[in-house]
Structures are given as C-alpha cells and as structure tokens.
N, C-alpha and C positions, 0 to 999 in steps of 0.2 A: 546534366544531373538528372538522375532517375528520380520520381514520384512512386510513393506508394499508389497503385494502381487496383490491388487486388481485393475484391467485397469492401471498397469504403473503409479499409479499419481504421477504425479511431486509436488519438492516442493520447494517455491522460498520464497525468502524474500520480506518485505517490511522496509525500515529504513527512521525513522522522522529523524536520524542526531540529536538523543537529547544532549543535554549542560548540563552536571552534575552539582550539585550547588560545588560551587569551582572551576569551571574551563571556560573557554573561549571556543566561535566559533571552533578556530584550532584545540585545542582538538579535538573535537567533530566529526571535519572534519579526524583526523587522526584517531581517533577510529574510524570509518564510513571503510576506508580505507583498514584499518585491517581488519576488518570484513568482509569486500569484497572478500580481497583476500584469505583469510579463508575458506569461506563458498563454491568458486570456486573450492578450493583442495578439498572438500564433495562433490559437486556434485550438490550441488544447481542446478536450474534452470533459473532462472533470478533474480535480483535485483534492486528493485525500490524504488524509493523518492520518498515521499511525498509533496508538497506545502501546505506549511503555514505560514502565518502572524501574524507579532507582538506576536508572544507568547517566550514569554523568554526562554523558555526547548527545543527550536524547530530550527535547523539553517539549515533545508534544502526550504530556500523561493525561492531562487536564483537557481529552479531546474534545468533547463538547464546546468548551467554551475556544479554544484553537479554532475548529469550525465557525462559532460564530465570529471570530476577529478576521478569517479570510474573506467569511460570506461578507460581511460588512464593507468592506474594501475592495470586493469586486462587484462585478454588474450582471454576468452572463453563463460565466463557467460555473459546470456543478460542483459541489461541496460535500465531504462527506468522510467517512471513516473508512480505514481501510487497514486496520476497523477497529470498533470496538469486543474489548476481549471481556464477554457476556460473563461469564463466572466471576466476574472482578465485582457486578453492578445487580441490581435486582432488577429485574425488566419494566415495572412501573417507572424505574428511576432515568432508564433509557428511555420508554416511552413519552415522559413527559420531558425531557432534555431536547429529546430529535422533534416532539412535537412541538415545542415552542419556536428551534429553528426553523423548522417550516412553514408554520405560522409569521416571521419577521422575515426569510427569506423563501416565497413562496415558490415552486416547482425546481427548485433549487438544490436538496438535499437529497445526501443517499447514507443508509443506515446500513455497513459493513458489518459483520460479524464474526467475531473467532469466539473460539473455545478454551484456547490456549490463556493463561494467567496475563501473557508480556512481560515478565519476569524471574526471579530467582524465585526460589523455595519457601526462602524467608519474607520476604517482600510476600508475597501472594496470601502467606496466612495473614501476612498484615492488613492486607488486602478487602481479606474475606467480608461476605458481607453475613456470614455464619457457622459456627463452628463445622458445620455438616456441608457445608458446601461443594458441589463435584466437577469436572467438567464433563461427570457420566450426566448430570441432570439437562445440557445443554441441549435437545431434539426439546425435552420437555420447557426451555425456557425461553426458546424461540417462540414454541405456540402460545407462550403465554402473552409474549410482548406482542404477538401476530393479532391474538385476541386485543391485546388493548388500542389498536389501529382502527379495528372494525368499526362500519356502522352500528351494530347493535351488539357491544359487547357481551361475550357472557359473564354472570354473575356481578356481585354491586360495585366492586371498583370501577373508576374510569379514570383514565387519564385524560388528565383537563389544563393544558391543551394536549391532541394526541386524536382523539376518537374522532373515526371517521378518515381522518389522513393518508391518503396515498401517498407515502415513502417509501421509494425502492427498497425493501430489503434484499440483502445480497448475503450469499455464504462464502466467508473466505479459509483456505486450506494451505496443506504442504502433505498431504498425503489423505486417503480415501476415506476415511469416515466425512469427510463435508461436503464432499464431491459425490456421494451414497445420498446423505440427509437432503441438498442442494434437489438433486432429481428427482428425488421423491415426492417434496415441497414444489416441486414446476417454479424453483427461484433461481438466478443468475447466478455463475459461478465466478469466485474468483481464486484462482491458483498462486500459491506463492514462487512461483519459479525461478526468483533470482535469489533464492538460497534452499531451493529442493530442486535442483533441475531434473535430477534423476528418474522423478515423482510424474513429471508433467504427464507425459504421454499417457498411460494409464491411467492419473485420476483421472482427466479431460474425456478420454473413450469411456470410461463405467460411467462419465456420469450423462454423456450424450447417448448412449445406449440405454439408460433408463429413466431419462425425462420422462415426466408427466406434466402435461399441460396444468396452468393455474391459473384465476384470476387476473394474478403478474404478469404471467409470460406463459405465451402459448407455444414457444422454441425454444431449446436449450441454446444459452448466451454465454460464454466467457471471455472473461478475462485474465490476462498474465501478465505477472511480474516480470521486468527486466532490468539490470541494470548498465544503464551506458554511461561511460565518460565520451564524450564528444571536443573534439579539438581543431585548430589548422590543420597540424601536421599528424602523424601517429605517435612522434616520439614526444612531442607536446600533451597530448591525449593517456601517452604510458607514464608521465610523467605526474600527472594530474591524478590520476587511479591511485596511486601510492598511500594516500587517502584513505580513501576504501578499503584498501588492504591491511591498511596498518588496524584501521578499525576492524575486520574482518581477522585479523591472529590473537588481538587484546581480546577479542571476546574469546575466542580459540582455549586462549589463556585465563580464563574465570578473571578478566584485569580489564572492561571497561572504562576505557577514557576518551575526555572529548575528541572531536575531529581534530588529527593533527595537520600541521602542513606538509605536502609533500614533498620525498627524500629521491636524494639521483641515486641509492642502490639499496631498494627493499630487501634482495636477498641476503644480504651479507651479516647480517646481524639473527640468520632465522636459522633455524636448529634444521635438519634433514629431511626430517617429517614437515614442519612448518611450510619449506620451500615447494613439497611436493604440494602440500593442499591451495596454494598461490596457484601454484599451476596449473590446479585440477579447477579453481574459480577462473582464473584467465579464460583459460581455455571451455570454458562451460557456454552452453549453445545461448547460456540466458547472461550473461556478461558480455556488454560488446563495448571496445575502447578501441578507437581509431577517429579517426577524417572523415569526412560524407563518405567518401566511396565503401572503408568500412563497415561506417554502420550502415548507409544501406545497404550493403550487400547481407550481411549477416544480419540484421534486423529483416528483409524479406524473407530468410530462406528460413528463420525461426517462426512467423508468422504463415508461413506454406505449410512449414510441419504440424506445428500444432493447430492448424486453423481458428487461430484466435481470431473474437471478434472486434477485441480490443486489446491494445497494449498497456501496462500502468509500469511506467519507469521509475528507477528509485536510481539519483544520481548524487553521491558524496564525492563536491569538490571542496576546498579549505577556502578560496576565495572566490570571492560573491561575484564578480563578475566574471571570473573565468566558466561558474557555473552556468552565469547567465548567458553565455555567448555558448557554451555545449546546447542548451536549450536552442537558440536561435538557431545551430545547422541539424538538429534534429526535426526542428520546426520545420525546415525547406522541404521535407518530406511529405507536408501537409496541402504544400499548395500544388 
C-alpha cells in the first residue's frame, strides 16, 4: 500500500454534523463526536464545522458552540470553522465566541471564514444582524474582527476574552474574491473544491501569485476540499455514495432532506439532466469513491495538481460505522 509521500500533506476533516432521516440533532451530535475522537487516534490534523441554515440534514448552525462540544472531547486535534459565514454574525460577536474557545482550549482553535449567508434567501434576512447588511462589507469585517485579536486594539471596544489571541484566521472560497482578499491579507487559504471543482485551479494560482507576507504567515498555505467515500471493495464504496448523492440532487432540487440511506440504483428515479450532473460530481477530480487503491491513486494525483498543502474531506455516509471505517483506510495513508 502506497503512503502519501509528497511535502508532508496533512489531512483534516470537514463535518456538516448531518441528521440521518430517522434520527434526531443528538444523534447527529454524538456521531460527530465519535468521529472526532476517531479520526484524532489517526492522525488527522484538524476538524472543522460547517455553518448552515435551515437545512434539515445539517445540525452544525450553532458553530461555536459544536466547536466547543468537539474541543471538549478531544485532546490534540485542531478545532475550528470551516467556517464561519461572517455576514450572518457581527465580528465582536465572533471575536469574543472564538476568543473564549481559545482561552478553555488553548492552541487548539482555527477561525474559518465565508462570506456567503450558508443559506436561503429567506433564512439569511432572518439572519441578518441588520437591515443593511452586505456581503460587500466582508474585506471591511474581517479587519474589524482582525482589529479585535490585537494586542493593542484600535478604538475603545475590546473583546474580553479575544484581545491579544493568536487564532489562525483563514479565508475560505468557491471562487476568486477570497482567494484575492486571502493574498492580500498574507492569510491561509481554503478552497471549496468538493462542490466548485472547476474554480480550484485558478483561485489557488491568483492567490499564490499574489501573497503577501503577514504576521500569520510569511507563504501562501492552502487548503482543499474533497469529498471521499472510502470502502472494502468499489462497489461497496459506490454503494455507500448514494448518500451523498441523493443529498447532492434534493439540494439540486430546492428539497433539502436529511441524509438518507443508501439506494442500489441512484439513476433510475433522476430526470436526464439530474443523471448528467451525478456524473459530472462522480467523476470530478474532487469526489473520490473507491477502495485504497482508489483513493490513493486519485487523491495523489489531485494533491500533485493542485499542490495543496493540505486536504479537508467532507465524507456523507448514512451509517456510522461504515463511515467510521472509510475514515480508517483513508487514515492508512497517514502512516
């Protein structure tokens, strides 16, 4: 069995905290849990939530505090957003949430940030944290929450706890304004690549081509999204996806619903178009479902391309242990 071999890349999770159909939030919350502490005895590298709204399959909205119920129950692996979607929150209110985390879990925390709602339309005015609210204001609401980290903030607010704190902040994307903002800022990037695959290359090149060094980070760093199902066999693996898929056409379809169980024939019940964009996510360089040899083969030659410096996985299986054991031969890749 082949090792990842190439620059060290780390490799971390990403978890929406999905709600199987049949089961409840806590669930969801203790499968999340488990998982954590699983993928910490691998080797993982960090673990982050998602924020989202109103979507029935999804119960990590309340990230903050998701964050501290993983930090809490693990020992070592990083924690952290991935991300928080800044136009939803006033930046004091992030600053003093992540400042607290890091103050009870100390070098432990990483502060993601989107731009994007995590939402519908309606949900996000509901959202708002004021009528005027933009996500044109986000370059301006980064520096404000970057100001309340400082040692010597400017002006009289201060985030108490917050000031002073080194927390990673990170910009995450699906297309070039954060991957611009990211470089400019000399902060870590992360790419959503396992639902803009298209996007990858290009943002990753504008925004390594126009890093500037910062305090944070004196190299441009990224990160990418992928998603694996991991299995025995491949037909076990293609089986298991079905999952993902199903949840990947309901959205499709403005019809969010929990993670369902998987089906032995996805296509048969999808319209002509539906079955083409299955294929177009199959087959996408950032979707990998197969057996070790599989995913290593195509998880290396997606980390050659994009010269990620790290990976962040986002893996929807329906049951918890089959998840947990895709996790285990993804993990062989570690040692």
């Amino acid at each position: 069995m082949t090792s990842l071999t190439f620059n060290n890349t780390r490799l971390s999770i990403l978890d929406l905290v999905p709600i199987n159909e049949g089961s409840l939030p806590q669930d969801a919350f203790l499968n999340s849990k488990f998982l954590a502490q699983h993928v910490e005895k691998l080797g993982f590298h960090r673990y982050w939530l998602a924020e989202h709204h109103n979507i029935p399959g999804i119960a990590s909205s309340a990230t903050a505090v998701i964050i501290g119920y993983i930090a809490e129950n693990t020992d070592t692996i990083r924690v952290g957003s991935g991300g928080v979607m800044l136009p939803n929150h006033a930046p004091l209110i992030v600053a003093e949430q992540f400042g607290t985390l890091e103050s009870l879990y100390p070098g432990r925390i990483d502060l993601g940030l989107g731009r994007a709602p995590g939402t519908d339309q309606a949900t996000a005015f509901a959202l708002r944290r004021n009528l005027h609210s933009d996500v044109s204001d986000f370059p301006l609401d980064v520096a404000e929450l970057e100001n309340y980290f400082a040692d010597e903030p400017a002006g009289h607010v201060r985030a108490i706890p917050g000031r002073g704190l080194k927390i990673p902040i990170w910009l995450l994307g699906s297309s070039d304004y954060s991957a611009r903002l990211a470089a400019e800022k000399g902060l870590p990037f992360a790419f959503a690549s396992h639902f803009a695959p298209k996007f990858t290359i290009p943002a990753l090149q504008l925004y390594r081509e126009n890093f500037q060094p910062s305090d944070q980070l004196n190299k441009p760093y990224t990160m990418v999204g992928v998603n694996i199902v991991a299995a025995e066999s491949q037909e076990e693996a293609e089986y298991l996806a079905t999952s993902y898929l199903q949840q990947f056409i309901n959205l499709r379809r403005n019809n969010p619903t929990k993670l369902q169980p998987p089906v032995k024939n996805i296509m048969k019940d999808l319209s002509l178009a539906e079955q083409e964009s299955v294929r177009k996510s199959i087959n996408s360089d950032a979707t990998i479902i197969g057996n070790i040899d599989t995913v290593t083969q195509k998880l290396e030659k997606f980390i050659n391309k994009t010269g990620a410096d790290e990976i962040i996985i986002s893996t929807q299986i329906f049951d918890q242990d089959a998840k947990l054991r895709s996790f285990d031969i993804v993990g062989e890749l570690l040692t």
